[in-house]
VEXZAKE-114999 format. One record per residue (C-alpha): x, y, z; chain. Coordinates in steps of 0.05 Angstrom, whole numbers. Layout:
N
        u        v        w   unit
        X        Y        Z      A
...
***
This chain:
477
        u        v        w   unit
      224      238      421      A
      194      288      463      A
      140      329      432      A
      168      404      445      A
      241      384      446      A
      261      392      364      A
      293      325      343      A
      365      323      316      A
      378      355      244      A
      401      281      223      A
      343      245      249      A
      296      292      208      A
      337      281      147      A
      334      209      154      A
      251      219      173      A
      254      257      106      A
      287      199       59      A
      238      142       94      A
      185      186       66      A
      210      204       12      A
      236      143      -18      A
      171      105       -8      A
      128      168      -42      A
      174      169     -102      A
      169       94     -116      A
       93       86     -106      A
       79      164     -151      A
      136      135     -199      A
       94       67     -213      A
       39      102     -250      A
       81      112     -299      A
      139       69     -299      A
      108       25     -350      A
      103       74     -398      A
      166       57     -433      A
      155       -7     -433      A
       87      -16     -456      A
      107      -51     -527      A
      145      -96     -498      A
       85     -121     -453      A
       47     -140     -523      A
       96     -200     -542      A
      127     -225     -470      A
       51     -230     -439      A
        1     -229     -502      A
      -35     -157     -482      A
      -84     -136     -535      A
      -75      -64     -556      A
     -141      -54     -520      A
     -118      -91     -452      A
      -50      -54     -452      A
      -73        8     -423      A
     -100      -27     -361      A
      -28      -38     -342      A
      -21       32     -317      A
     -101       40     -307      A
     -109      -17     -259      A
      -54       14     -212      A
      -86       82     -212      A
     -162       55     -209      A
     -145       24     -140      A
      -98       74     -122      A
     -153      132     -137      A
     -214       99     -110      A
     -181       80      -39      A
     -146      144      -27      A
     -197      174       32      A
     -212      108       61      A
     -139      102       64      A
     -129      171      103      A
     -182      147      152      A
     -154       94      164      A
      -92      116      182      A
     -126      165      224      A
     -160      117      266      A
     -101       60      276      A
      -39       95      270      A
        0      133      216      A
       62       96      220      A
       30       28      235      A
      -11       29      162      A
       47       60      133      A
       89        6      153      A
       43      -46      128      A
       19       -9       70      A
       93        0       52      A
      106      -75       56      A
       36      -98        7      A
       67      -57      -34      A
      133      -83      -44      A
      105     -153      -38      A
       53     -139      -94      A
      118     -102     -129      A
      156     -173     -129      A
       93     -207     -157      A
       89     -161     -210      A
      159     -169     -233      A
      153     -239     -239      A
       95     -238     -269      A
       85     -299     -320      A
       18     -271     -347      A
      -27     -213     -368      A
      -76     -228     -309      A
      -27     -240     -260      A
        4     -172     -280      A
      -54     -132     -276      A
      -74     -172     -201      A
       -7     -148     -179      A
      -15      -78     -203      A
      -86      -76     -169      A
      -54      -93     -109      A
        2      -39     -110      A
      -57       17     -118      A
      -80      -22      -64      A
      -22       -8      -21      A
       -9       61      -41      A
      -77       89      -22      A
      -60       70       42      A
        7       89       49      A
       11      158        8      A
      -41      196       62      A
       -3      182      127      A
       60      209       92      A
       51      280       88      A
       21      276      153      A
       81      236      187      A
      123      293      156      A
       85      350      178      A
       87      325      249      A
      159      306      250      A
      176      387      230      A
      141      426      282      A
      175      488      263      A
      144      530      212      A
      204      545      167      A
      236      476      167      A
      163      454      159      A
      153      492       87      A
      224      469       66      A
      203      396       76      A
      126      402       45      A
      169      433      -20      A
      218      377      -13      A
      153      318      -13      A
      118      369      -70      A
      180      367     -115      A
      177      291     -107      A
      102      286     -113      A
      116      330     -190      A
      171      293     -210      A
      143      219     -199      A
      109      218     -268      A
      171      246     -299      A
      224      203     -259      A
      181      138     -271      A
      192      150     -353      A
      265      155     -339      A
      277       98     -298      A
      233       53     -341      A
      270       75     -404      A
      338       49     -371      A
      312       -9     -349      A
      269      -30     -410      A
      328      -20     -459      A
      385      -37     -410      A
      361      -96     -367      A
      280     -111     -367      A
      216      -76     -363      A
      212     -120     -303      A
      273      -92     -255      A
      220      -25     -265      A
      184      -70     -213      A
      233     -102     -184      A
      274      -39     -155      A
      214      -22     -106      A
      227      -86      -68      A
      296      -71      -30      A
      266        8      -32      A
      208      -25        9      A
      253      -62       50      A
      291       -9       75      A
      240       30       94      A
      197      -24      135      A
      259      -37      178      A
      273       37      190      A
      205       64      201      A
      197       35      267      A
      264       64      293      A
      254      136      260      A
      178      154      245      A
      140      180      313      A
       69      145      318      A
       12      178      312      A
      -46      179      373      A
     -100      126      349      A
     -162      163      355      A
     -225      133      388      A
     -288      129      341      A
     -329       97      312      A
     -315       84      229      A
     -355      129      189      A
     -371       61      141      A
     -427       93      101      A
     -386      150       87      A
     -322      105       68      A
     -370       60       21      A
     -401      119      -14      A
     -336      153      -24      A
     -293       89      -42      A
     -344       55      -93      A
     -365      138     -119      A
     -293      145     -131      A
     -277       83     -166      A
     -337       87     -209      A
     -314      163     -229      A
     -234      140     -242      A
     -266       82     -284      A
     -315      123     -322      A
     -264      168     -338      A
     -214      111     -361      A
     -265       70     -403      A
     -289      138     -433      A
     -220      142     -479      A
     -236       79     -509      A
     -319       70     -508      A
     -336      149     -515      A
     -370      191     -475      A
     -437      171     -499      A
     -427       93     -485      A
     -480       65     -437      A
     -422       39     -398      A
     -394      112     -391      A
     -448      152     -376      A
     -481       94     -325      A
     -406      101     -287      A
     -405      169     -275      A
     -481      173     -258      A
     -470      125     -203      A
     -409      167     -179      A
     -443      231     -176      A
     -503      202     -138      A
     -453      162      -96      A
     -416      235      -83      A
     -479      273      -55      A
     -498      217      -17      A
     -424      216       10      A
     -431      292       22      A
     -501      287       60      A
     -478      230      103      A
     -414      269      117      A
     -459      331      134      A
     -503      285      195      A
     -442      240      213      A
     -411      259      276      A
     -337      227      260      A
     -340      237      185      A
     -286      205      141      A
     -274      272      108      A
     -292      337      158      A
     -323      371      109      A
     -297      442      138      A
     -231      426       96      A
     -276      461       43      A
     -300      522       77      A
     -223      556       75      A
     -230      586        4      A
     -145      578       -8      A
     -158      501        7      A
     -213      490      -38      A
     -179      527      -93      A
     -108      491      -79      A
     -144      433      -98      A
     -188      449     -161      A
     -120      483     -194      A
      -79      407     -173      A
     -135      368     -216      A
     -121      415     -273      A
      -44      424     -270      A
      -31      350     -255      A
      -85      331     -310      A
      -47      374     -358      A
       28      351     -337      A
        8      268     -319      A
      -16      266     -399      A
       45      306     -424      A
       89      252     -396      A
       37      200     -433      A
       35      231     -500      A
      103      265     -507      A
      136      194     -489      A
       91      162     -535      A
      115      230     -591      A
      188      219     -581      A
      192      145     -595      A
      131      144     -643      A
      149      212     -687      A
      221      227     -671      A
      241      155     -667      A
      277      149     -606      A
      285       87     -562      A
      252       78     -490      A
      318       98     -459      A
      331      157     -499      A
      259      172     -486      A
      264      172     -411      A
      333      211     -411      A
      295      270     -443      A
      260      276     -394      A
      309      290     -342      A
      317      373     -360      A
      241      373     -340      A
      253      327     -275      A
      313      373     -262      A
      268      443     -262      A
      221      403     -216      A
      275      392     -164      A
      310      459     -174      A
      255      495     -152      A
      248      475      -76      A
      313      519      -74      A
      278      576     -105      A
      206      580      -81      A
      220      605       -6      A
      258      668      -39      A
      203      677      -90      A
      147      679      -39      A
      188      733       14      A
      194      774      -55      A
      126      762      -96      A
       79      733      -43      A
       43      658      -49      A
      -22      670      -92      A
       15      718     -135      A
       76      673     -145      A
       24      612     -157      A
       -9      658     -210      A
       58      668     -242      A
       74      599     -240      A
       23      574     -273      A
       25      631     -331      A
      100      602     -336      A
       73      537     -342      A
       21      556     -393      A
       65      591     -437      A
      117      521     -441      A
       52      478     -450      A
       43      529     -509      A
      101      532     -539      A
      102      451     -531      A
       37      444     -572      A
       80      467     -642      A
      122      411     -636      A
      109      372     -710      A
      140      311     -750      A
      208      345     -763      A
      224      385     -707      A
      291      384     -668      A
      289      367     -594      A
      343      404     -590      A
      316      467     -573      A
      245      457     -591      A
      227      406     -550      A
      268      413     -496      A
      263      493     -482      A
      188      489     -472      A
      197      425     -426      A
      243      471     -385      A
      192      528     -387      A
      135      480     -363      A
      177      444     -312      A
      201      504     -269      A
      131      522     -271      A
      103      465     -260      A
      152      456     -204      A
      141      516     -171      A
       57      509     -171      A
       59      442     -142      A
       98      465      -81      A
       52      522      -64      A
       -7      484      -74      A
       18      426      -35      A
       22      492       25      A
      -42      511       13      A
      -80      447        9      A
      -49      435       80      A
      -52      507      102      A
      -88      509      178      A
     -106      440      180      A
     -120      420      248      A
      -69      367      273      A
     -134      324      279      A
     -143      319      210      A
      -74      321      181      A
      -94      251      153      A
     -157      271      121      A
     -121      341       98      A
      -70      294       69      A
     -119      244       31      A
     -147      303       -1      A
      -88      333      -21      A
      -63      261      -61      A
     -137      250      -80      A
     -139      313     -119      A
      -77      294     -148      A
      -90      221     -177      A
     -162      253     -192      A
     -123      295     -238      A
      -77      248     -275      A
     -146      209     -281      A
     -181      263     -315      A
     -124      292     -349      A
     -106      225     -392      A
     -179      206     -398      A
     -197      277     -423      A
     -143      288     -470      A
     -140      208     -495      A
     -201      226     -518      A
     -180      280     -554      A
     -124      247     -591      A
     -171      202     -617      A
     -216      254     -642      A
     -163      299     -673      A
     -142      229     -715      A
      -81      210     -667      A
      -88      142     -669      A
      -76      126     -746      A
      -23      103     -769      A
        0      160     -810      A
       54      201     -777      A
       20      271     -800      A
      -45      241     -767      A
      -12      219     -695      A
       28      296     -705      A
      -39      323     -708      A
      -63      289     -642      A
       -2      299     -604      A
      -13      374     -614      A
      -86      383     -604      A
      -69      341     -531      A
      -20      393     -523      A
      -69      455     -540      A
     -129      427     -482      A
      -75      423     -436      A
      -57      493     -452      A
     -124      508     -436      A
     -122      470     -372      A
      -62      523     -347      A
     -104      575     -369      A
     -168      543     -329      A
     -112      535     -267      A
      -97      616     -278      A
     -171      638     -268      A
     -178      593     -210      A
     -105      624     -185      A
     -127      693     -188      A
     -196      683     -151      A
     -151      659      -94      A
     -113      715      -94      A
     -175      758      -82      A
     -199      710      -35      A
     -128      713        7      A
     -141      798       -3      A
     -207      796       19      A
     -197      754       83      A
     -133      792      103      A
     -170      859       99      A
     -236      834      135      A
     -186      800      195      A
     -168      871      224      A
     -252      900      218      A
     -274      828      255      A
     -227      851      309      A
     -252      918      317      A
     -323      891      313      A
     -309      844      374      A
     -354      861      439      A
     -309      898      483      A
***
């Protein structure tokens, strides 16, 4: 494929579902066990204490590998560690279908985190490269975004159907002829990537990996233990020491793993503070609201998952909408309003009580939240890749999936903690009510946290644009 020639509309489509179908089914495993959770307690013998490792073992890998992952993608090839990352996973997929025990369950899920944190970086780079153009370019990033938001959502409704229908195991199962596909099309369709020469920044790749882990694990074990456990507070010590180290080797290195100029462009840095929040708020909606309509409003996994589809819908339905928007509103003020949409559904989602209707009450809000939601995740997906140097699409990438998983790993440790406090997890319906809404009302207040850091973008954007024409004047003539 020539490099200034465009390539055929059809080739890019099928470019697009390669990508797309292996994103959907690695996002779509962190929580495609959601549904089936109960289920895991008598067919392997989880304790109520081990159970959430099922889903926290798969995003503990997944969270702490993520930069080494771009890097290394970077360095070998994007396709080549897709390719293999792509087939790990389905392999580790199969394992964990078949799974005969706890421990063999929670290997397998280890290993697909594994797999993904490889993987997931070289996809949005392997997309932006195969749309050169500008506006097919945007159309595609809101394409991957709407797939990146939905994955959560789409993972509840699949694992409803197949928990009531078939088995929490075909969940699993279904990612195997997925991953198939897409190893025996990838080397036809996706263009490689030039493997850089370098050397491996492996200080920088150790501090990051082990800082990141020990963060993602402090932050899981921190629901359960409390903040103030030893355990806690000596995991997230070591990851903040392990993070400035990272920085200051990344400041001397001369190939670092992460460029640390991703940081300087204030629209970058701010696209990916407002993911952590936004995803933190949405990933533990999809936790707690699954756990509120079978728990509260007594509905079964499946009927669980299919209520989610309105908000998976909105999520989709907004690629259509957001290039419009942005010719009409502008980016950082149609991000602002996105996320005050969003807020308001997460709002009006925190009344929900023991007796209310899901038709509308529960289901207005989720459309509220998801076409905000929906619309957010796009832009910020375009501005956490927004002048990235080809160079670094990899690393631009990493950061861009990083801040997401960072955020689904705050989000549910944050607000698991909270449902405990508010008395969530006794056994008294008014009690769990009571949690379910307070986790509603701190994700509220992540939206409204995602707002202010919205608006200081948009002052940002205002600021540059009107110092770009003075630096021109100021040029020696």
């Amino acid at each position: 494929m020539s490099s200034t020639t465009p390539a055929p509309a059809w080739r890019r489509t099928v470019v697009l579902a390669l990508i797309m179908g292996a994103q959907l089914m690695m996002v779509l495993d962190t929580s495609i066990v959601t549904t089936a959770l109960p289920h895991l307690v008598d067919e392997l013998g989880f304790s109520p204490a081990s159970l959430s490792w099922v889903q926290n073992a798969y995003v503990l890998a997944f969270g702490g590998l993520l930069l080494l992952g771009a890097r290394v993608g970077d360095l070998a090839g994007r396709r080549r560690v897709f390719v293999i990352a792509v087939a790990v996973f389905a392999l580790a997929s199969l394992v964990a279908g078949l799974a005969f025990s706890a421990p063999v369950l929670l290997a397998a899920r280890v290993l697909q985190g594994v797999a993904s944190a490889f993987a997931i970086p070289s996809t949005l780079a392997l997309l932006v490269g195969a749309y050169p153009e500008p506006e097919q370019r945007s159309r595609a990033i809101a394409v991957y975004s709407a797939v990146i938001g939905a994955g959560a959502s789409v993972g509840i409704i699949v694992g409803g159907l197949f928990t009531d229908l078939l088995s929490w195991r075909w969940g699993l199962l279904i990612n195997v002829p997925i991953g198939l596909i897409v190893v025996l099309l990838s080397p036809r369709f996706l263009t490689e990537t030039a493997r850089r020469r370098g050397s491996f920044d492996l200080a920088g790749a150790l501090t990051i990996t082990v800082g990141m882990t020990a963060l993602v694990w402090g932050l899981i074990e921190s629901s359960t233990l409390g903040w103030a456990s030893p355990v806690v507070i000596g995991l997230l010590a070591l990851a903040a020491v392990l993070v400035v180290a990272f920085v200051l080797i990344e400041r001397r290195t001369a190939e670092p793993i992460v460029p640390l100029g991703l940081f300087a462009n204030a629209t970058r840095s701010g696209a990916y503070l407002a993911r952590i929040l936004i995803v933190g708020a949405m990933f533990s909606t999809f936790y707690f609201l699954s756990q509120y309509l079978q728990d509260v409003l007594h509905f079964s996994a499946l009927l669980a998952g299919l209520s989610f589809i309105p908000l998976t819908g909105m999520f989709f339905a907004t690629v259509y909408v957001v290039r419009p928007l942005v010719r009409w509103m502008g980016q950082e003020r149609l991000l602002i309003a996105s996320l005050v949409l969003a807020l308001v559904g997460m709002g009006w989602l925190s009344t929900v009580g023991a007796g209310t209707a899901f038709l509308p009450w529960v289901l207005l809000p989720l459309l509220v939240l998801g076409i905000g939601q929906g619309i957010a995740i796009i832009l910020l997906t375009q501005f956490g890749m927004a002048d990235v140097p080809a160079d670094q699409a990899g690393a631009g990438s990493g950061l861009v999936n990083t801040a997401h998983q960072l955020g689904g790993s705050v989000g549910l440790a944050v607000l698991a903690g909270v449902f405990i406090a508010a008395g969530g997890d006794r056994a008294a319906i008014a009690a769990q009510v009571t949690g379910y809404q307070a986790v509603f009302h701190v994700a509220a207040g992540f939206y409204a946290l995602a707002v202010v850091v919205g608006v200081v973008m948009l002052v940002a954007a205002r600021r540059a644009r009107r110092s770009a024409p003075v630096n021109a004047v100021e040029q020696p003539v």
